[in-house]
N, C-alpha and C positions, 0 to 999 in steps of 0.2 A: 452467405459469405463464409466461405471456410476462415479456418484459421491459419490453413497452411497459404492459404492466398494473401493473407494481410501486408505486403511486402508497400505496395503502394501506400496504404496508410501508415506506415511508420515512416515514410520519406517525407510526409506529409506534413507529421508533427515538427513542429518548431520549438517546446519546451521539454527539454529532459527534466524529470524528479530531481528536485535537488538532492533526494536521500541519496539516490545512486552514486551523485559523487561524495558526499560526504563518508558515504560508507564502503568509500571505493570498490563497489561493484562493474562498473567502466572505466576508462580511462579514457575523457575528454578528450586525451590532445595524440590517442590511438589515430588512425586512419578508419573509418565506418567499412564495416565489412557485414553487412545484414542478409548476405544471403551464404553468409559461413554456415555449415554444419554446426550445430548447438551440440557438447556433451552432456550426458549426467552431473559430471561435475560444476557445469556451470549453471546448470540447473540448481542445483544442492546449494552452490553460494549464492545467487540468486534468493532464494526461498528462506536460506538461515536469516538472510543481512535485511530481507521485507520482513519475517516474524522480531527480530529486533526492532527496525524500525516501528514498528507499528506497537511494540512492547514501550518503548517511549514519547510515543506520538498520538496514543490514543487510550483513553481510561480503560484501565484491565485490559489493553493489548488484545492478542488473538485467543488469548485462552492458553491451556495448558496445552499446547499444540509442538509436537515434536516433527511431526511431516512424514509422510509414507517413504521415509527411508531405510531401507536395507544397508547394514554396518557392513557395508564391502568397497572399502576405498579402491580397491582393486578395478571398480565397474565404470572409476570417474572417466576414465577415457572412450564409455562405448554411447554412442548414436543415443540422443534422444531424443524420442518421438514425439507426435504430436499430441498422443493419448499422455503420455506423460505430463507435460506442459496443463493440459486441462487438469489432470488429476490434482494435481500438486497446489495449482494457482488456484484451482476453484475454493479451497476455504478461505481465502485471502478476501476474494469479492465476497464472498457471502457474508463478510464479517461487516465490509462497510456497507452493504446493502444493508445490513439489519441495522445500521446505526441511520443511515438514510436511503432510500433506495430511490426516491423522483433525483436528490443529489446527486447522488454516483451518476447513474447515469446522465445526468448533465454535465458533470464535471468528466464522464467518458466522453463525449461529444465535443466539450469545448477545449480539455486539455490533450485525449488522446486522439484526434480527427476520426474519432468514429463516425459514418455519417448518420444527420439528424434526419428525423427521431430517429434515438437508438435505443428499439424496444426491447434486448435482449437481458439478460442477468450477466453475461459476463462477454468477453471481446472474441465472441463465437457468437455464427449465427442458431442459436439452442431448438428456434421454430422449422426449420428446414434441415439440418444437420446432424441426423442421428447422433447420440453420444459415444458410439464405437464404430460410427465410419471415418475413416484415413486416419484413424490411434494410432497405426505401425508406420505412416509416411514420416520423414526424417525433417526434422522441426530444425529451424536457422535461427539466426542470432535473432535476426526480427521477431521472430515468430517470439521467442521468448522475452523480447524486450516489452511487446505491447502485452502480452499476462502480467507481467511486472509492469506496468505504467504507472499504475496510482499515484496521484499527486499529494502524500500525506502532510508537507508543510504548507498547505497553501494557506495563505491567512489574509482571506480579503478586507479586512477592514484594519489591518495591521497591529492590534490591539495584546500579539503577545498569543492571543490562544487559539491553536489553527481552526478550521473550518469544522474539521468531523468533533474536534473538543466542546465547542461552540454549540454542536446539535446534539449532543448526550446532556449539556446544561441546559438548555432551552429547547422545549417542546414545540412544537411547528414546525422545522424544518428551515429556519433562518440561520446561517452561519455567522451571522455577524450579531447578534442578539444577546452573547452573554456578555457578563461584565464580570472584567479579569479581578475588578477589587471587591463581588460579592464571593461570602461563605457560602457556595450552595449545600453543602452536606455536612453545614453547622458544626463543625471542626476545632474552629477557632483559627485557620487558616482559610485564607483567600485562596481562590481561583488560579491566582497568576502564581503564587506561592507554590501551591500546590504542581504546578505545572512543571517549576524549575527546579522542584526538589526529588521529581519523578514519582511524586504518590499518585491514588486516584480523587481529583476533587468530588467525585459522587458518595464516594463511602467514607462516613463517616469514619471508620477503622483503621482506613489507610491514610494517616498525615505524616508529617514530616517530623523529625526528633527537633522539639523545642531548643535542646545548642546552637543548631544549625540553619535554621531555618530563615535565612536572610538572602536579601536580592545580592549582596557582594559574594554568597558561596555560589550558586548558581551561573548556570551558562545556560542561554535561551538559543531556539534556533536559530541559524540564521536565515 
């Protein structure tokens, strides 16, 4: 499956990321246009508003990660391809593979209608699909929407700390396993604490300023 063909499975999908609207990267109550022309530009807010999210939705975020962007606002308005779409989005997957990789991929399957098994590393077929064939074909909104699909707030057991938070606390691969009221990184803050004050609960180092540190300063996702 190319990626330029993915048209069908985003029609497919039934849940958008809530991040998308939270972080107004779509607009809901637009009319769907998934086989528009994608720009660089929409690429670039795309890619800032998922390294944010994922700066507050998952411990120590993507890294010190700025994006293979070229400082030429001038360029937002030209064609982006498909090769770009890959370039850009692959550290994004790489980042929640290494936090779970049998997850991601289920949660590619079950949230973004990938079809099952989807034994691939990212929403390209990587086994059949050289990495520099159809790079220059002209990439649509779709196309960009499912490199951006991640589901970063999902929180199946509802407990406050999403799924990927849950398997950087607990070892196995269980998203519903941790518990929002242990200190795992011996702090002297909690989990859930830690969650709403934007530190990382794994490093000790990183807690919250004792002034502040309370569930009424905080806002949780929703």
């Amino acid at each position: 499956m190319l990626i330029g063909l993915i048209l069908p499975l985003i029609a497919a999908a039934v849940e958008m990321p809530r991040w998308w609207i939270a972080r107004a990267v779509v607009d809901p109550a637009a009319t769907k246009n998934d086989r528009a022309v994608a720009n660089l530009g929409q690429l670039k807010s795309f890619a800032n508003q998922a390294d944010a999210e994922m700066d507050a939705t998952l411990f120590g975020g993507l890294g010190t990660w700025e994006g293979p962007f070229a400082p030429a606002p001038a360029t937002d308005y030209n064609v982006a391809q498909i090769g770009h779409l890959k370039n850009v989005s692959k550290d994004f997957w790489d980042k929640l593979r290494g936090i779970d990789e049998a997850y991601t991929k289920a949660l590619m399957e079950e949230h973004d209608s990938m079809p099952a098994p989807w034994g691939h590393d990212y929403p390209w077929d990587t086994n059949t699909t050289p990495a520099n064939k159809y790079s220059k074909h002209v990439a649509t909104i779709g196309d960009l929407k499912m490199v951006f699909g991640f589901a970063l707030r999902r929180d199946a057991d509802g407990d406050g700390l999403v799924d990927y938070q849950e398997l950087k606390l607990v070892a196995g691969g269980d998203p519903e396993a941790a518990d929002p009221d242990a200190d795992t990184d011996g702090d002297g803050f909690n989990n859930i604490i830690e969650v709403m004050a934007g530190t990382d609960a794994t490093q000790p180092s990183s807690k919250p300023e004792p002034a502040s540190a309370s569930f009424e300063v905080y806002t949780v996702f929703e």
